[in-house]
C-alpha positions as CSV (number, residue, x, y, z in Angstrom):
1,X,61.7,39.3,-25.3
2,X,59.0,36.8,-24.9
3,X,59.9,33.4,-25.4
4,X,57.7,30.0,-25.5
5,X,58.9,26.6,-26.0
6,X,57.5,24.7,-29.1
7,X,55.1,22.5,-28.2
8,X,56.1,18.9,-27.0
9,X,55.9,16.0,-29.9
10,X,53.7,13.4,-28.8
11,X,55.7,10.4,-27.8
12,X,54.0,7.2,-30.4
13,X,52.5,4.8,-28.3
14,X,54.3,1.2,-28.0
15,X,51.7,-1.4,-28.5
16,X,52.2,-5.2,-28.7
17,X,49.6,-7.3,-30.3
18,X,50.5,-11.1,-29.7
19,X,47.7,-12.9,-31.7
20,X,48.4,-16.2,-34.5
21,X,45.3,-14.8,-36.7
22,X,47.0,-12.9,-39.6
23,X,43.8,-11.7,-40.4
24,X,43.2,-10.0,-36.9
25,X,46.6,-9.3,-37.0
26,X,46.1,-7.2,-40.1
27,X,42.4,-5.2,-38.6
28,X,44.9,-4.3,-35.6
29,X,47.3,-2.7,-37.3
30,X,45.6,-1.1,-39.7
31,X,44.4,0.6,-36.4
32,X,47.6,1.2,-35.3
33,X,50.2,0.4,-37.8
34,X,53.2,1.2,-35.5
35,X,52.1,-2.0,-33.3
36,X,54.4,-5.3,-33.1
37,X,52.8,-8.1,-33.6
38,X,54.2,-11.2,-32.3
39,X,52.5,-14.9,-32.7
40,X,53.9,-17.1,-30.2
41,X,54.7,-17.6,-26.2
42,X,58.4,-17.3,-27.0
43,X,58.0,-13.7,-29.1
44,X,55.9,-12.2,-26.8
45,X,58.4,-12.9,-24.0
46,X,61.7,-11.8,-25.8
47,X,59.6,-8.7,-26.8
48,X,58.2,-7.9,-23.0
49,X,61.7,-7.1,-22.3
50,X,60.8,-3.4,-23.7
51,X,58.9,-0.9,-22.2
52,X,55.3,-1.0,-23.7
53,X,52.3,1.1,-23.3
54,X,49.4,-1.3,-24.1
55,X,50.0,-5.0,-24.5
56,X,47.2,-6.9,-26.1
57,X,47.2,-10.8,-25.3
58,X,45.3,-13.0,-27.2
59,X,45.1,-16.7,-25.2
60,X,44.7,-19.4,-28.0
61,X,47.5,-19.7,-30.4
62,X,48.5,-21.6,-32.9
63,X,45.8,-21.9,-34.9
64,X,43.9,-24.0,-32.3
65,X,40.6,-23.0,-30.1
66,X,40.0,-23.4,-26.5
67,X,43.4,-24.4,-25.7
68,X,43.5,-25.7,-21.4
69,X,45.2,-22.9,-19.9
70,X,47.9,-25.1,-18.4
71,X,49.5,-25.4,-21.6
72,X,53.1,-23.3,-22.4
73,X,52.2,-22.2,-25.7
74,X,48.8,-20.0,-25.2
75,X,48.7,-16.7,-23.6
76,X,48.5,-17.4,-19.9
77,X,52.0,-18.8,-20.5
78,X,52.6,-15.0,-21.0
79,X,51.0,-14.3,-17.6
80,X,53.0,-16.9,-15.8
81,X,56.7,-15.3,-16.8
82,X,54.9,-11.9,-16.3
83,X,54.3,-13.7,-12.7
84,X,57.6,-14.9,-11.9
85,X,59.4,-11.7,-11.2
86,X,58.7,-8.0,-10.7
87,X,58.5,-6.5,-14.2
88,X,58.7,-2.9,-13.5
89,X,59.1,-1.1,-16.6
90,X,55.7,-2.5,-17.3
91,X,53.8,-1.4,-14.7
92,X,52.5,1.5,-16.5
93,X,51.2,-0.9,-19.4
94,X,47.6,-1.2,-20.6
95,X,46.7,-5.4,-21.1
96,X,44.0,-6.2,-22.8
97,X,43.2,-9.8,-23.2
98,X,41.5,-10.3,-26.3
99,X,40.3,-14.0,-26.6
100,X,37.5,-15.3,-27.3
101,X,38.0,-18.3,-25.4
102,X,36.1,-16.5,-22.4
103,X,37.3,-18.7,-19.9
104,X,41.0,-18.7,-20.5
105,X,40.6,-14.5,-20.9
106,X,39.1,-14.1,-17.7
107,X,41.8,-16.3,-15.6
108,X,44.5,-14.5,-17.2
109,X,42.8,-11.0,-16.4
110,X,42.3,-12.0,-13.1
111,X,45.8,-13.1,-12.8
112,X,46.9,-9.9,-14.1
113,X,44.7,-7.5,-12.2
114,X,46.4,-9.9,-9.2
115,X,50.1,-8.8,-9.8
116,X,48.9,-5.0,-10.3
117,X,48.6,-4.4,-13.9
118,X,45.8,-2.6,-15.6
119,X,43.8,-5.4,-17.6
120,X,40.6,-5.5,-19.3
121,X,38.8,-8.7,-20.9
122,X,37.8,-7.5,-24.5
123,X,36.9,-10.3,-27.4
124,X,38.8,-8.8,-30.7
125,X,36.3,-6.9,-32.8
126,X,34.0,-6.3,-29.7
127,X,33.8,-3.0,-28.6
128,X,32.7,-3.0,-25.1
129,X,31.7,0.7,-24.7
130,X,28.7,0.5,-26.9
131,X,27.6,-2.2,-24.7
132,X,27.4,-0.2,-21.3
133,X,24.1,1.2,-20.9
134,X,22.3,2.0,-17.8
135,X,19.7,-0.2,-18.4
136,X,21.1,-3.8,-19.9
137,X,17.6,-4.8,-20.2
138,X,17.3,-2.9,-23.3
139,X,21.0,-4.0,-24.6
140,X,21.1,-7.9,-24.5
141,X,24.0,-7.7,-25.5
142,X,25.6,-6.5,-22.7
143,X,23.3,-8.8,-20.7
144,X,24.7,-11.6,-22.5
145,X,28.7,-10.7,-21.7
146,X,27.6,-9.9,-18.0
147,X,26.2,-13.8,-18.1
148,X,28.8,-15.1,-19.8
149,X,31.5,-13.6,-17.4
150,X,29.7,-14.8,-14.9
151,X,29.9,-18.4,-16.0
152,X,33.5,-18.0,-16.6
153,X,34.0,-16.4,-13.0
154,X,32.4,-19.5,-11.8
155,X,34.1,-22.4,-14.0
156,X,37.2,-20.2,-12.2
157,X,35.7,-20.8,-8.6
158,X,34.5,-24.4,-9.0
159,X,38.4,-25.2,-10.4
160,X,39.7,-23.7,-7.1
161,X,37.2,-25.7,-5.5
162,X,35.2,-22.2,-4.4
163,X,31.2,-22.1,-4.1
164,X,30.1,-20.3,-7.1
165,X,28.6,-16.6,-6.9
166,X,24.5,-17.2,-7.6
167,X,23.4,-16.6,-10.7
168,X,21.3,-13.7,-11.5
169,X,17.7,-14.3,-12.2
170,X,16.6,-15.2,-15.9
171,X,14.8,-11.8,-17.4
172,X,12.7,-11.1,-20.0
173,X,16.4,-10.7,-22.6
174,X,17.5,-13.8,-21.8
175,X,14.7,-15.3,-23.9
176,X,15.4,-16.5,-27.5
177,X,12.4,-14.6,-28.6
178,X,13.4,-10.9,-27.3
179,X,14.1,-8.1,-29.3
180,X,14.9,-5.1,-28.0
């Protein structure tokens, strides 16, 4: 007699969206309506004592914009307890940073990629693999996010007191008048 196991149940993935926008709140989980959504420093935290396959940080909270990254209630607080101690049963996590306050998304991706974990830098609402041609002259777009990470990279350097990395010659897309 010929036996074969049923196949295996998918396990649901454990996602954890901390964000203070109910509205982006809502577009995420509509996505994925199993994912937790926590809104503040102190949720995320108490909620990063779980296992988790993707955790999706957003930096300002609170309703405010451009919050100084040295402040305990944004998302790089997050980053800072994730720093303080090994957190092993989140090693196998996906981060995404999904601020739009380009600055504080890139130090906290840096930070993260620093302790080990897998991190991308992804604005909510942005989808970054439409914007990854071969050529980026003929996708400003993803021109634009190259630029603009590079200024970040650099207000990061010049904090630290580092030189900056040159910036990349002005082309033909970085003029107002382009179109593609």
């Amino acid at each position: 007699m010929n036996r074969t196991n049923p196949p295996l149940a998918k396990k649901p993935t454990r996602r954890l969206f901390l964000d203070d926008d109910p509205d982006r709140a809502l577009a995420f989980r509509e996505l994925h309506p199993d994912a937790v959504w926590v809104q503040t420093v102190a949720e995320c935290v108490e909620k990063l004592a779980e296992t988790w396959d993707e955790v999706h940080l957003d930096h300002d909270l609170g309703g405010e914009l451009f919050v100084d990254v040295n402040r305990e209630d944004c998302g790089m607080e997050v980053v800072r307890w994730l720093s303080k101690e090994p957190r092993r049963h989140l090693r196998k996590a996906k981060f995404t940073v999904h601020s739009h306050n380009m600055v504080a998304a890139f130090e906290m991706t840096y930070r993260l990629q620093g302790m080990g974990y897998q991190v991308q830098a992804r604005p909510f609402g942005v989808e970054i693999s439409g914007l990854e041609p071969a050529d980026p002259i003929a996708h400003p777009a993803r021109l634009a996010w190259d630029r603009l990470r590079n200024r970040a990279r650099n207000l990061i350097r010049k904090a630290r007191g580092l030189e900056p990395h040159p910036e990349p010659e002005p082309t033909e897309a970085d003029s107002p008048d382009y179109i593609p």
